[in-house]
LOBAFI-878577 format. One record per atom (N, C-alpha, C, O): x, y, z. Coordinates in steps of 0.2 Angstrom, whole numbers, plus 5000, padded with zeros to 4 digits. Atoms other than C-alpha are relative to their C-alpha. Layout:
// LOBAFI-878577
XYZ...
// end
This chain:
// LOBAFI-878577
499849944995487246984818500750014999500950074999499149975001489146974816500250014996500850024995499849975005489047004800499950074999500350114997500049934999488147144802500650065004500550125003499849964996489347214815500750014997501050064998499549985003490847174804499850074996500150124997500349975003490047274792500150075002500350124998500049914995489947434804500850025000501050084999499249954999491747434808500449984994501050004995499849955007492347424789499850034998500050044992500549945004491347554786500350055003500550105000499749954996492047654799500550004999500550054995499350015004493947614796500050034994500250084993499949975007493747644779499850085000500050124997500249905001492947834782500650035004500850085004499449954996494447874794500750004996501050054995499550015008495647804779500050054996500450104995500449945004494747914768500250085001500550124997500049934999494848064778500850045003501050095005499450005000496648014781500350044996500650104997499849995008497148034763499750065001500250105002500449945003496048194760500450065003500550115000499849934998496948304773500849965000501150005003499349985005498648234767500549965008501049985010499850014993498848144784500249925001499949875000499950095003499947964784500149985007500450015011500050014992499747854801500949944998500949894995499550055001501647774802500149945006499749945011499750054994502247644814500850035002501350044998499349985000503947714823500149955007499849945012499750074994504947564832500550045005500950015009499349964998506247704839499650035006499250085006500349994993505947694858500550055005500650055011499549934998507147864859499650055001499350054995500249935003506248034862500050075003500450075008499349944998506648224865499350055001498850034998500349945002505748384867500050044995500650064994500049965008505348474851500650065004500650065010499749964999506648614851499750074999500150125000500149974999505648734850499450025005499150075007500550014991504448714864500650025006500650055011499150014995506448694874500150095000500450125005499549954999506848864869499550065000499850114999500649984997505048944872499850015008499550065011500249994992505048894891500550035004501150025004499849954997505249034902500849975005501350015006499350014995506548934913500549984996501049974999499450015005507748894896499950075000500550084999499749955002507749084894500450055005500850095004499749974993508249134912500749945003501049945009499450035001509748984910499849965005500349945009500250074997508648844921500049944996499849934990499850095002509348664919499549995006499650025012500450054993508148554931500549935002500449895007499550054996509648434931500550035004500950005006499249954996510848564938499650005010499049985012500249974994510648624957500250075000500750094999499949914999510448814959499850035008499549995011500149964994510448934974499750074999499850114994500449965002509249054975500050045008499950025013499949964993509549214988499650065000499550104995500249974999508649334995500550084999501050105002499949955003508949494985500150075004500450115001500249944999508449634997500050005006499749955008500150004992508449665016499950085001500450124999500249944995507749805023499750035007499250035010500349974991507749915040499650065001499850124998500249944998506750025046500050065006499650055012499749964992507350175059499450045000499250084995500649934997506050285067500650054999501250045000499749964999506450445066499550095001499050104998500449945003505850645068500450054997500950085000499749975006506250745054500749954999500649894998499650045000507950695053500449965006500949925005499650014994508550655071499749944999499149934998500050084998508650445073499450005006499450065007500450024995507250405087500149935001499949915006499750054998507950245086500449975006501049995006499550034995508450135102500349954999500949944999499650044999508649995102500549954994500449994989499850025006509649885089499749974996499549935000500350035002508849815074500349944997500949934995499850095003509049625069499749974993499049974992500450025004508649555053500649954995501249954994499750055004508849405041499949964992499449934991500349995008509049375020500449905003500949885006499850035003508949215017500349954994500349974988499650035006509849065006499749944998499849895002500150075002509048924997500049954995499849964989499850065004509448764988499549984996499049964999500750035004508248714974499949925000499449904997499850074997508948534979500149965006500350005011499750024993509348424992500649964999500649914996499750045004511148394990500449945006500149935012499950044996512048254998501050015004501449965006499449964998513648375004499750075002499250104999499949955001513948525012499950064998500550064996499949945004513748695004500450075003500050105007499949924999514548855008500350084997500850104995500049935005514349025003500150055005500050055011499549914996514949205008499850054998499650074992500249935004514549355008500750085001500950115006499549925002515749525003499650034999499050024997500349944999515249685006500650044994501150064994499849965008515649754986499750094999499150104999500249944997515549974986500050004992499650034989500149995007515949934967499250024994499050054989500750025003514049884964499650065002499150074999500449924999513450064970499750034992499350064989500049945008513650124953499349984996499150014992500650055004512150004947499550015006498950025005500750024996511249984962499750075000499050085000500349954999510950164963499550054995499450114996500349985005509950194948499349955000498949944996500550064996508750054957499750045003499250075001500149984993508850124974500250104999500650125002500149924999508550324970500150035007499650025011499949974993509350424985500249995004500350035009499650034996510050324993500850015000501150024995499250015001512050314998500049975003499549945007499450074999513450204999500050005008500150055011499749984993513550175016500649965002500949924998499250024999515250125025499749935005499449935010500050074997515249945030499949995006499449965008500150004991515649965048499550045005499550065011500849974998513950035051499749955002499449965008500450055000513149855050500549955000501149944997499450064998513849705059499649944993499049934991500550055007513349565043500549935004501049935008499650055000513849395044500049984995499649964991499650025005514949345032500149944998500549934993500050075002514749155030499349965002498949985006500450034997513549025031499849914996499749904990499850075000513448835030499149964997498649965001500850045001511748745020500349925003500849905000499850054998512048585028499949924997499349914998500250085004511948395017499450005005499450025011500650025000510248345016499350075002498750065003500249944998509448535021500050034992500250014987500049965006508948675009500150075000500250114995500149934999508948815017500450055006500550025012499749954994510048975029499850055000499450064995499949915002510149155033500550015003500749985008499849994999511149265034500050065006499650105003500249954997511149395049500250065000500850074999499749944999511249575050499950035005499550005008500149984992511349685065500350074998500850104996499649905000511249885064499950015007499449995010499949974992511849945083499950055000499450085002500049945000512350105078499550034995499550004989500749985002510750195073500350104997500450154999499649935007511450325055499450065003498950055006500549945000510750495057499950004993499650064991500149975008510650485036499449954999499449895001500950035001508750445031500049934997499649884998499950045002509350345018500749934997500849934991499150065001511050185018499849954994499249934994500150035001511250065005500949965002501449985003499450004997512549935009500149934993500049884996499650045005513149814993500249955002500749955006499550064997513649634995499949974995499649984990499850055007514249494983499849945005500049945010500250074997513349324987500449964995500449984989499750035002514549184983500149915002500349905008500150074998514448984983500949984998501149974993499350034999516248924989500149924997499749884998500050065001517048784981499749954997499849894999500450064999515748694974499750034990499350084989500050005007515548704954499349994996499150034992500450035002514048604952499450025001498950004998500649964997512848744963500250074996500750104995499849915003512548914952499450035002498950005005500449924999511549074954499649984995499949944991500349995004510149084942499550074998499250105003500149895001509549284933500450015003500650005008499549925000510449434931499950025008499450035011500049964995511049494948499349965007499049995011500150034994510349354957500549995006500249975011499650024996512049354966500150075004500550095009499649924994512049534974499249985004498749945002500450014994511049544990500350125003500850155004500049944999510549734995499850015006499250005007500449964995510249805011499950065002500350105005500249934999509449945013499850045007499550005011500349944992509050085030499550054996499750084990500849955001507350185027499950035008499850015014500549964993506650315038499349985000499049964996501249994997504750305045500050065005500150075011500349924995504350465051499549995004499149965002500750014995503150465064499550074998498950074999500649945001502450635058499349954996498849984994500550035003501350495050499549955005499049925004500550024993500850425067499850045006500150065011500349964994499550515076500149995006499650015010500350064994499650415091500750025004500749995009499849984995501150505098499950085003499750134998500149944998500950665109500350055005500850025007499749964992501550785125499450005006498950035006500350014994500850735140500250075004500850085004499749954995500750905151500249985008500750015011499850034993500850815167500749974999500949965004499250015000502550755162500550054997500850044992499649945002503450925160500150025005499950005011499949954994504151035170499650045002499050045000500549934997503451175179499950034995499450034992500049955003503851305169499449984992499050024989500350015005502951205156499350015002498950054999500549984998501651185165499450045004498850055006500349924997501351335171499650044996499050064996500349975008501151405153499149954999498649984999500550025001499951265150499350015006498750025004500549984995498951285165499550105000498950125000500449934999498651475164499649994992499150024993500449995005498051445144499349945001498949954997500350034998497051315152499250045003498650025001500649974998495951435162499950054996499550094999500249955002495851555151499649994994499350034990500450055005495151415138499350015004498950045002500550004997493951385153499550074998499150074993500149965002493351535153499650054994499050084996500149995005493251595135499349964996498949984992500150075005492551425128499449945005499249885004500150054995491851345142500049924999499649884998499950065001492551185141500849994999501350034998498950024995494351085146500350024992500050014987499350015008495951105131500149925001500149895007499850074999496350945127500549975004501050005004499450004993497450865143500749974994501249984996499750035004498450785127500450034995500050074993500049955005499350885112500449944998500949915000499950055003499450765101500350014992500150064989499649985004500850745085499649934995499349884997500350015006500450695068500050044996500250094996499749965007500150745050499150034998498650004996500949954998498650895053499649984993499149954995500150005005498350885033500550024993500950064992499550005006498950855016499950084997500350084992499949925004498651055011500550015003500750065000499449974997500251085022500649974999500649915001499550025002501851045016500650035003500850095002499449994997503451025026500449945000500149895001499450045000505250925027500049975005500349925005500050034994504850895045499549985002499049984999500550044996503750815057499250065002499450115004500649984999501850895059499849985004499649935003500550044995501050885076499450075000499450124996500649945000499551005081499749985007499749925009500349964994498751065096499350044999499350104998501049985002496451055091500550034990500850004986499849985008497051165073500850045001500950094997499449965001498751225075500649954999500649895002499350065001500451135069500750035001500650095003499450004999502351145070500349984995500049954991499350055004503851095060500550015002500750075002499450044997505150995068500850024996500949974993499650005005506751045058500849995003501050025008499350024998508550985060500850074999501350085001499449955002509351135053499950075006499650125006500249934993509551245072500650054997501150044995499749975003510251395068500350045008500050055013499649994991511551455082500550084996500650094991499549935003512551645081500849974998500949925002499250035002514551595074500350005003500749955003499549994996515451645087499749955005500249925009500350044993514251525099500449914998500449894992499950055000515151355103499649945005499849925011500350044998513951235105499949914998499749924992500150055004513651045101499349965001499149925005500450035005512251015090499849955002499249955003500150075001512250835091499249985003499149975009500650044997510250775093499750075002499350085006500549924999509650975092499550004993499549994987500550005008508151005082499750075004499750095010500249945002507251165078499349995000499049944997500850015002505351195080499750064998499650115002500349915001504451345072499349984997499249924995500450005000502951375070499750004993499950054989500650005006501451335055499850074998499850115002500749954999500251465049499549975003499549915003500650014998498751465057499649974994499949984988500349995004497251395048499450045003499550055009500549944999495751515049499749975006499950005011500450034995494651395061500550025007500350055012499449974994496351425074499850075002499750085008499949934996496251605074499750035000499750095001500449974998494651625074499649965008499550005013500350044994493951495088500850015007500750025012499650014995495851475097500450045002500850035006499549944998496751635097500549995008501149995009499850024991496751595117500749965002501149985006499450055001498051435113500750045000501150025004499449985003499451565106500450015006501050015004499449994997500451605121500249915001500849905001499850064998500651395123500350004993500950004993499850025006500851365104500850044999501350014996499449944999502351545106500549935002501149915000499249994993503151465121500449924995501149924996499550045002503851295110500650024994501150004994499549985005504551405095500550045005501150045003499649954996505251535109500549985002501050015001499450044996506251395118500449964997500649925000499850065007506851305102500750045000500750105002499650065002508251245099499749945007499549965013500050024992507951085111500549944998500849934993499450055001509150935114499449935001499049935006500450054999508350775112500449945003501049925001499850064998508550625125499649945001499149945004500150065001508150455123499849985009500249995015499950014992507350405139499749914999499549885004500150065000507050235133499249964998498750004997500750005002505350125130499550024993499049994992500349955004504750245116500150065002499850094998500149934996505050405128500550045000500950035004499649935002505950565122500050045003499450065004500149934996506250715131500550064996501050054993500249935005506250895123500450045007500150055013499749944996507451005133500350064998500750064993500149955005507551175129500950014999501249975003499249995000509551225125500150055004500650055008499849954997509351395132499850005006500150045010500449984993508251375146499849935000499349914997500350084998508351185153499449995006499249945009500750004995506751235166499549974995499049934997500650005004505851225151500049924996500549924992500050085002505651025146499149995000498750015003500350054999504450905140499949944998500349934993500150085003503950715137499850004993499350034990500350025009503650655119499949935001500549905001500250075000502850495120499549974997499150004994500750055003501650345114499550025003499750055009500750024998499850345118499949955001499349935003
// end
């Protein structure tokens, strides 16, 4: 029996010998207890071609910070101050200290803006930044704080900064323009939130007076209430405007910052906006003809001055005739 089984495995041995030789294939012995990564496996892996050593420590920072300001058409609706935070983190844990800084660089505009299309440079003292910040031994991670107070009437700010590790040799940045940190200001127009509208019971008389008499005369014609609500929003993508879209059943507006005053008149602008009126669509001037003294009376009284009344809540007062006011509010 064990001869038989020697038998089995020279016979096997010998066909792996065999098939050794044929495909040109030699089994060595290597006593050399040194070994490496082939080099070109080394210079294939993605993190050798973006300048990652796994023996090194790198800092990795948050590239991009963005705010976002309510606004209508161009006028800020922004109250209160926004807060926001790019963070900093260590690919290590080291056994010291780190600290790094940040500079507000206007030079980097010239690059970043072929990025950030339409945007401008904005001026520093727009945004309160914090300029320093401490990764503490044995930690891996900070942020940096930003604070916009003062709330830009310009839709779109970018603000350039140089992220930099003080002092310390042995921590690097790793990819291109890993070291810039961008913060950006964006509009959100609300013309894309239906959900705010003109409460009539929060206007003036005079407002209400208009509203009430087109009220009975909806009654009336239609038998049936006008909406107690006139609610703002974007009517339909066939209509195209710069400014904000609200509507009243089928009828719209646009909201426009550009108020147009006679030359001689001295007045201040600041937080004035323009409201004129849409085309009708067909469905409007056939079914609501009745609405148009209401729909008139906002282009009539326009220019109006917008006041922050806090919460979410705006008030619409006319320039020329302050009897005529109303609430712009959340639902």
């Amino acid at each position: 029996m064990r001869t038989h089984i020697k038998n089995i495995i020279f016979t096997v041995l010998a066909g792996v010998l065999i098939s050794c030789e044929k495909d040109g294939i030699t089994v060595e012995k290597n006593n050399d207890l040194k070994w490496s990564i082939d080099k070109k496996i080394e210079n294939e892996d993605i993190r050798t071609r973006i300048g990652y050593n796994p023996n090194k420590s790198y800092i990795v920072s948050d590239t991009k910070k963005e705010f976002f300001v309510k606004s209508l058409g161009s006028i800020s609706l922004q109250e209160e101050e926004l807060v926001g935070h790019a963070k900093v983190v260590l690919t290590k844990v080291l056994d010291k200290d780190i600290r790094v800084t940040l500079t507000y660089d206007e030079s980097l505009y010239q690059e970043l803006k072929t990025v950030y299309v339409g945007y401008q440079l904005a001026s520093e003292q727009l945004i309160k930044a914090q300029k320093e910040l401490v990764i503490k031994a044995g930690e891996t991670e900070s942020t940096f704080e930003f604070v916009l107070s003062v709330i830009p009437e310009t839709k779109r700010l970018l603000f350039p900064y140089k992220v930099k590790v003080e002092g310390e040799n042995s921590v690097e940045f790793i990819g291109k323009g890993s070291d810039i940190l961008t913060v950006v200001v964006s509009s959100e127009d609300i013309s894309a939130q239906a959900t705010w509208m003109i409460n009539p019971v929060n206007s003036s008389d005079k407002f209400k007076g208009i509203f009430e008499s087109v009220l009975q005369k909806n009654k009336e014609i239609k038998k049936e209430t006008l909406l107690p609500k006139i609610k703002f929003g974007v009517l339909g993508g066939y209509y195209r405007s710069k400014g904000l879209l609200f509507y009243s059943r089928y009828e719209h507006f646009n909201f426009d910052r550009e108020v147009q005053y006679p030359a001689d008149t001295n007045v201040n602008v600041e937080n004035h906006i323009q409201i004129k009126l849409g085309n009708p669509t067909r469905t409007f001037t056939r079914y609501y003809s009745h609405l148009t003294p209401l729909i008139e009376s906002f282009e009539q009284h326009s220019p109006y001055k917008v006041e922050k009344l806090g919460g979410g809540v705006f008030k619409f007062v006319s320039v020329e005739d302050n009897d005529f006011w109303f609430i712009f509010t959340k639902e």
